[in-house]
C-alpha positions in Angstrom: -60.0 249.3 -199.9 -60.2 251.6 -202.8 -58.8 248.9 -205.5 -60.9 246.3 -204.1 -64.0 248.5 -204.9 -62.6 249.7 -208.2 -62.3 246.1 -209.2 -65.4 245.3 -208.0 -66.9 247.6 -210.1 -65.6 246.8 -213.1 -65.7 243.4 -212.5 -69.9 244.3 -212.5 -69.9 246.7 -215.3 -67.8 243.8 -217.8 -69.3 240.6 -216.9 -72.3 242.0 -215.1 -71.7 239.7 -212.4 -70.9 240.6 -208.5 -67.7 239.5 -206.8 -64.0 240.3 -208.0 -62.3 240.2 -211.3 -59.0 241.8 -212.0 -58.2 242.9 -215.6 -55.1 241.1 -217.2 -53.9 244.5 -218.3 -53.8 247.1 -215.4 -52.0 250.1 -214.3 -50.0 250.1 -211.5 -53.0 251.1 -209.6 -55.4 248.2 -211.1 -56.9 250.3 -213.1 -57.9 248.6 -216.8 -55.7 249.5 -219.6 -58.1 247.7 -222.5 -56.2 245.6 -224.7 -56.8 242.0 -226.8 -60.3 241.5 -224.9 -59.6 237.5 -225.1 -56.3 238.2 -222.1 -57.5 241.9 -220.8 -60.6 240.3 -219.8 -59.8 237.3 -219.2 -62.4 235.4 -216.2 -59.3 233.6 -214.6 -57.0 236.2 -213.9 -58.1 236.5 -210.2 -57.5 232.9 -210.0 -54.2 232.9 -210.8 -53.4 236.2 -208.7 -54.7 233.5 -206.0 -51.9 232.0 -205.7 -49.9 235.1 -204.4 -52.2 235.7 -201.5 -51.8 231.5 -200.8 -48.0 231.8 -200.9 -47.7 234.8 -198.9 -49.9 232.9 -196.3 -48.1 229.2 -196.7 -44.9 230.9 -196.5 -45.2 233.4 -193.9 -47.7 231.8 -191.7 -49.3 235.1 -191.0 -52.5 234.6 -189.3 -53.6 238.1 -189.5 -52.8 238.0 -193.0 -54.9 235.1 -193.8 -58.2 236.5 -192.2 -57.6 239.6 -193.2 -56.6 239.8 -196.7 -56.6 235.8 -198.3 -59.4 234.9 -196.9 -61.7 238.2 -197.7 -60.2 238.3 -201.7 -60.7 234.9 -202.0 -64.4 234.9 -200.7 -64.7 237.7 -203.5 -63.3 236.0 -206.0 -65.5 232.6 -205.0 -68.3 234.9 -205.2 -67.8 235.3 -209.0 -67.1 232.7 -210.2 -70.6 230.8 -208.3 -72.5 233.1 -210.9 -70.4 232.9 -214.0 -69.5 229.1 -214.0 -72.4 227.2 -215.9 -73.7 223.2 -215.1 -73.5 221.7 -218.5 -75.4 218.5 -220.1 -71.9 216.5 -218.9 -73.2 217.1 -215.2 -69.3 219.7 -215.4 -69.2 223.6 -214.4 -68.0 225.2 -217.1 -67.2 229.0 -218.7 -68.9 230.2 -220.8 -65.8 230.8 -223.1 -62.1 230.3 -222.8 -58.7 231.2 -223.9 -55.2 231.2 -223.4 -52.8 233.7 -223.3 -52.3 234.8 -227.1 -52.8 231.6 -228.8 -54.4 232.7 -232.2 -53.8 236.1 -231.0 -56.3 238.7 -231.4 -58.4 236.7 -233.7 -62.0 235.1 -233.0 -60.1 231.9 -233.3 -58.6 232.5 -230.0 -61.8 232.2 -228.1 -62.7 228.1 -227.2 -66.7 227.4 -226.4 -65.0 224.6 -224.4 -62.5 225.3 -221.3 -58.3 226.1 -222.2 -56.5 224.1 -220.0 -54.9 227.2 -218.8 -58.6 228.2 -217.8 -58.8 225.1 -216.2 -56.1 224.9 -214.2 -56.3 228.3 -212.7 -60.1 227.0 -211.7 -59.0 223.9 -210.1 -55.9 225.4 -208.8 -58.2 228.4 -206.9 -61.1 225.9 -205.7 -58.0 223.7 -204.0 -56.1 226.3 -202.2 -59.2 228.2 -201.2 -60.5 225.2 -199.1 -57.2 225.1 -197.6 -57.9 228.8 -196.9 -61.4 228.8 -195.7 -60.4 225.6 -193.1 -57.2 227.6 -191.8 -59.8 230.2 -191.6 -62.5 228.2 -189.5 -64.9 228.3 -192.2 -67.1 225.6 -192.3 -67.4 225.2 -196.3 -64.1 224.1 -197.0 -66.0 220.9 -198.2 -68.3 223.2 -200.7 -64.7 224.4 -202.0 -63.5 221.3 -202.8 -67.1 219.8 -204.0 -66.8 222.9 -206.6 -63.3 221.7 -207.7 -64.5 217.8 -208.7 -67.3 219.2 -210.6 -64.3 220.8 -213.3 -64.1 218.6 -216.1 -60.9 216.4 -216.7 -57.7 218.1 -218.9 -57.6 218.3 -222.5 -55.3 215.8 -223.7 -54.6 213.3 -226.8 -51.5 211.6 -227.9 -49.8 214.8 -228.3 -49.8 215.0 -224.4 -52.0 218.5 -222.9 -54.1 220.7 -225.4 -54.4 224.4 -225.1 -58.3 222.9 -225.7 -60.5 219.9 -226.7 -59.9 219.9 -230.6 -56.7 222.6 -230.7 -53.2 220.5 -229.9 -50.2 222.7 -229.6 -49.3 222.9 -233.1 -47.3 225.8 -233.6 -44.1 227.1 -231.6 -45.6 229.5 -229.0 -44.5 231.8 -226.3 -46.4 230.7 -223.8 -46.7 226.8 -222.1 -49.8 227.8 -220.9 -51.6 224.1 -221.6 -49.1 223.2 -218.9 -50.0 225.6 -216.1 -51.3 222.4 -213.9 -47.3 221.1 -213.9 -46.2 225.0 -213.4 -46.6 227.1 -211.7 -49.5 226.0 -210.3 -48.3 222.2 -209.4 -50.9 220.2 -209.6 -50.0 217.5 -211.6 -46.8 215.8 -209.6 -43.7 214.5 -211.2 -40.5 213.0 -210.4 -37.9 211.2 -212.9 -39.1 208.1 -211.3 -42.7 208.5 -212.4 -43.4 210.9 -215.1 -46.8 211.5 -215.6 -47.1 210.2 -219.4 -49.1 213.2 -220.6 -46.2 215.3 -219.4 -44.1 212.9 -221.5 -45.7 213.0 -224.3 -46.4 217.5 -224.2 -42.4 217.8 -223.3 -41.2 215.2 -226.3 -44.4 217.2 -228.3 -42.4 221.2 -227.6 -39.3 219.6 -228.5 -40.9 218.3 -232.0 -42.4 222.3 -232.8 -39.0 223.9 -231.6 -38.4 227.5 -229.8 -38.9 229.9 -232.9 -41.5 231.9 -231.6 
């Protein structure tokens, strides 16, 4: 439709790649407002919108949906990120840079050489509900999808529990928990009273040692 090819285009003309992008900051329309480039551009935002065209499907159970919209924008998005992802000497797919939302704010500080774990997430998060998607859809890669998701690197982490990236703790009061994207939203690392993971621990007792202030 006529945002898909809009999106498509600009998704060409920023990272010169084919495939589907969406800008973090849009018009109603999805048309690019500009903004801090490090969150207006961001590579992942497509990933995260992902999850919509999942849920809708999971909840629903729409077939028609699935083939027809899920399945197509995630092939789109998949198609992007196979040319923008880069092998590196630790045998991982990585981006070329990272961020997360507004840490360091508009600053060069706020772009990582290394992956965000927000970044991160979002790309493990995509890569395992699309081959959920592409089975339910009768696609035979579902395998490729998943192969794609154990070549991401592991999380940031150190004693302080999740990083927003290798080398950068969360060490000021922030307004986004971004570093914790795999817990929520997104759900990929499980917990239960019973048997908290300890890097959750550790980021939850690590929020509570910054404070809310900002």
């Amino acid at each position: 439709d006529v945002c898909s090819s809009d999106l498509k285009a600009w998704t060409k003309n920023y990272f010169g790649k084919e495939g589907l992008n969406v800008p973090g900051v849009t018009t109603i329309s999805g048309k690019e407002m500009g903004g801090w480039i490090q969150y207006s551009g961001s590579p992942t935002t497509a990933a995260w919108l992902a999850q919509h065209f999942y849920w809708q499907w999971k909840y629903t159970g729409d077939k028609k949906f699935l083939r027809e919209k899920a399945y197509v924008y995630f092939n789109d998005v998949e198609l992007f990120f196979s040319q923008l992802l880069q092998r590196r000497s630790d045998g991982y797919l990585h981006l070329p840079l990272s961020s997360s939302p507004e840490y360091h704010d508009n600053t060069i500080k706020a772009w990582f050489p290394d992956y965000t774990n927000y970044d991160l997430a979002l790309l493990k998060y995509f890569y395992s509900t699309g081959a959920e998607v592409a089975a339910a859809s009768y696609d035979r890669r579902p395998n490729e999808w998943l192969g794609m998701m154990q070549d991401l690197p592991p999380y940031a982490s150190d004693s302080t529990g999740f990083l927003i990236a290798t080398g950068q703790p969360l060490d000021e009061s922030h307004r986004h928990h971004a570093h914790l994207m795999a817990v929520y939203p997104l759900g990929l690392i499980q917990n239960s009273v019973q048997e908290r993971d300890p890097l959750l621990t550790a980021s939850l007792r690590q929020l509570e040692k910054i404070g809310t202030r900002w």
